[in-house]
C-alpha angles and dihedrals in degrees: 000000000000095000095048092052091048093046090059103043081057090056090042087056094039099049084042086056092052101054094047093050079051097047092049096042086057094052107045096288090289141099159163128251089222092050087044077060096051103034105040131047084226103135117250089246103060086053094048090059102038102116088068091063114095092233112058130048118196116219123280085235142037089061084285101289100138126074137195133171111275092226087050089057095040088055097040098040118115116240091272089059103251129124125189118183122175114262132173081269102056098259139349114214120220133181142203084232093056092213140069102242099040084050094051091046091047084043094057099036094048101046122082093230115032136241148295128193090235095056084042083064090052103054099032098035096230144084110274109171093102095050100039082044081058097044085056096046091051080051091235088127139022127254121199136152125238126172089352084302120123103213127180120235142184108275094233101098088218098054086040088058091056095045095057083044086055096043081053101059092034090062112129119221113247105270097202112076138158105228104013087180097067106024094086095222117127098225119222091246092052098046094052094042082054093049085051094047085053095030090055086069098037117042122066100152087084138351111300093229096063084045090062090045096051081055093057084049090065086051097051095032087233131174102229084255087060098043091050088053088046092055101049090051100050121063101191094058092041090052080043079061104040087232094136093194137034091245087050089073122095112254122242095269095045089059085040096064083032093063085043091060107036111110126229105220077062099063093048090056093054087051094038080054094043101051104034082067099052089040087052090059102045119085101221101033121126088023101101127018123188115201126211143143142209146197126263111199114217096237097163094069136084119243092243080062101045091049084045099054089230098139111098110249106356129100143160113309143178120242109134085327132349123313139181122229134047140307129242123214118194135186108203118184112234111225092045097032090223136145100245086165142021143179132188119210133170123272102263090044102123119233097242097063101039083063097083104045073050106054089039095054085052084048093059105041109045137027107265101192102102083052115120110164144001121214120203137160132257088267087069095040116120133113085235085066097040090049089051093045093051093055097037103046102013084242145132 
């Protein structure tokens, strides 16, 4: 009698399963609860508890009310496992992680420079103080404050420690001042209205206005979702951009595929354009160039990936222990304080022979004669190396 009973709850589930994966796949792969109620004859119940199935997640906002298959998320979700389809509502979030906590944790361990609650909002659109507050004090996660801010970090002291460095240097200017002519700031909206007027001649792989607003994404530190929403709020960035109109902006997946074509050599162009004008204007540039180089962890990866060597390009390095990702050389030039070349390596490519491709990317791109002296670090000593930049650049 058990078994029986059993045997047919099973069927009950099963046959439950089946018309809600009907119903969604007849309305865009996404649903209400409520419209799951009217348009099925799948018991209450079952919806109610829907979330507890292992095949379907319920969205992160709107109290849950909207369901989609999790497959379906797991196919359509953006590479930082979102996925954000339109809904009555506006839109319904779902994540790869299916809850709010485990997608928060994901969120802080995964990005280079940490969260706020107020970026959490963004991305997950609700309000997530309460249960980031409740990751920290579970110590799953670390909680600091910085610039009467409380942001949200990896719990290893040591990848805590580069986030904060990367929230420093990812730190946007104020873009509200009172007099932007003589406060000497270069303000987010003009610098991206100056890329577009270079990148309009010099980049063909892709339009040069998703390329300048690919630039403004490395400023905020924004998914594609979150730069798309950006962009349609804020009218100085969308008149940076020449988009009159919030539906005249590109939607997330459209930047996405943007940021996938668009072609390097392009991009070095756009800076080799940028600063050689700046250099040009300044009495002392090109006169001095200091060489360095630094490591790029390879956060977007699981940790079955990065053991396997499955990323494309990175690999263990050394940089105060070991590290997996790339590393990044740059040439600046001194005066202007500006990147005038720049190579990327894989993590275990040792200083010394990444110099010359380096030296010889700087030789290509911009006139050297002005050039007395480049300064480098111990990592890039070697005669082998003097001997190279002094053929290569007339230089000491």
């Amino acid at each position: 009698m058990g078994t029986s009973r059993s045997d047919a709850y099973g069927n009950t589930v099963s046959s439950h399963k089946t018309t809600v994966r009907e119903y969604l796949r007849f309305h865009d792969e996404v649903a209400s609860k409520a419209d799951l109620r009217a348009g099925t004859d799948v018991p209450a119940w079952y919806i109610d508890q829907i979330a507890s199935t292992n095949t379907f997640y319920t969205s992160l906002n709107h109290n849950r009310e909207y369901v989609a298959s999790k497959h379906i998320i797991g196919q359509r979700s953006t590479h930082d496992g979102f996925w954000r389809p339109e809904v009555d509502d506006g839109v319904a979030v779902f994540h790869r992680k299916e809850d709010a906590k485990p997608t928060l944790k994901h969120l802080v361990f995964r990005r280079p420079s940490e969260l706020t609650a107020s970026e959490a909002n963004d991305l997950l659109g609700r309000r997530s103080y309460r249960p980031l507050q409740k990751l920290a004090d579970q110590q799953e996660v670390h909680a600091t404050e910085w610039q009467d801010t409380t942001i949200y970090t990896h719990s290893w002291p040591s990848l805590r420690d580069d986030q904060l460095a990367q929230r420093e240097t990812d730190q946007p200017a104020d873009v509200t001042p009172d007099d932007p002519a003589d406060d000497g700031y270069l303000y987010r909206d003009e610098l991206v209205a100056t890329f577009l007027s270079v990148a309009v001649s010099q980049i063909q792989s892709i339009s040069p206005e998703r390329a300048a607003a690919l630039v403004l994404r490395q400023f905020e530190g924004d998914s594609f979702d979150a730069l798309e929403r950006r962009l349609q709020r804020n009218h100085s960035f969308r008149e940076a951009l020449d988009y009159t109109e919030p539906e005249d902006v590109p939607d997330g997946t459209s930047l996405w595929r943007a940021f996938d074509e668009l072609h390097p050599d392009e991009l070095r162009d756009c800076l080799q354009s940028m600063c050689g004008e700046l250099l040009a204007d300044h009495e002392h540039g090109g006169e001095f160039v200091v060489i360095d180089g630094t490591h790029i962890a390879a956060w977007a990866n699981t940790r079955d990936e990065i053991e396997n060597g499955e990323v494309e390009g990175a690999s263990w390095g050394k940089h105060e222990g070991s590290f997996y990702g790339y590393k990044v050389f740059l040439v600046v030039d001194a005066a202007t304080e500006l990147p005038v070349a720049i190579t990327m390596e894989t993590g275990k490519r040792n200083d010394s022979a990444a110099f010359e491709p380096l030296v010889e990317e700087f030789n290509e791109r911009y006139d050297t004669d002005d050039l007395q002296a480049a300064l480098a670090d111990a990592g890039f000593d070697g005669q082998a190396n003097r001997d190279f930049c002094q053929d290569q650049l007339d230089c000491r």
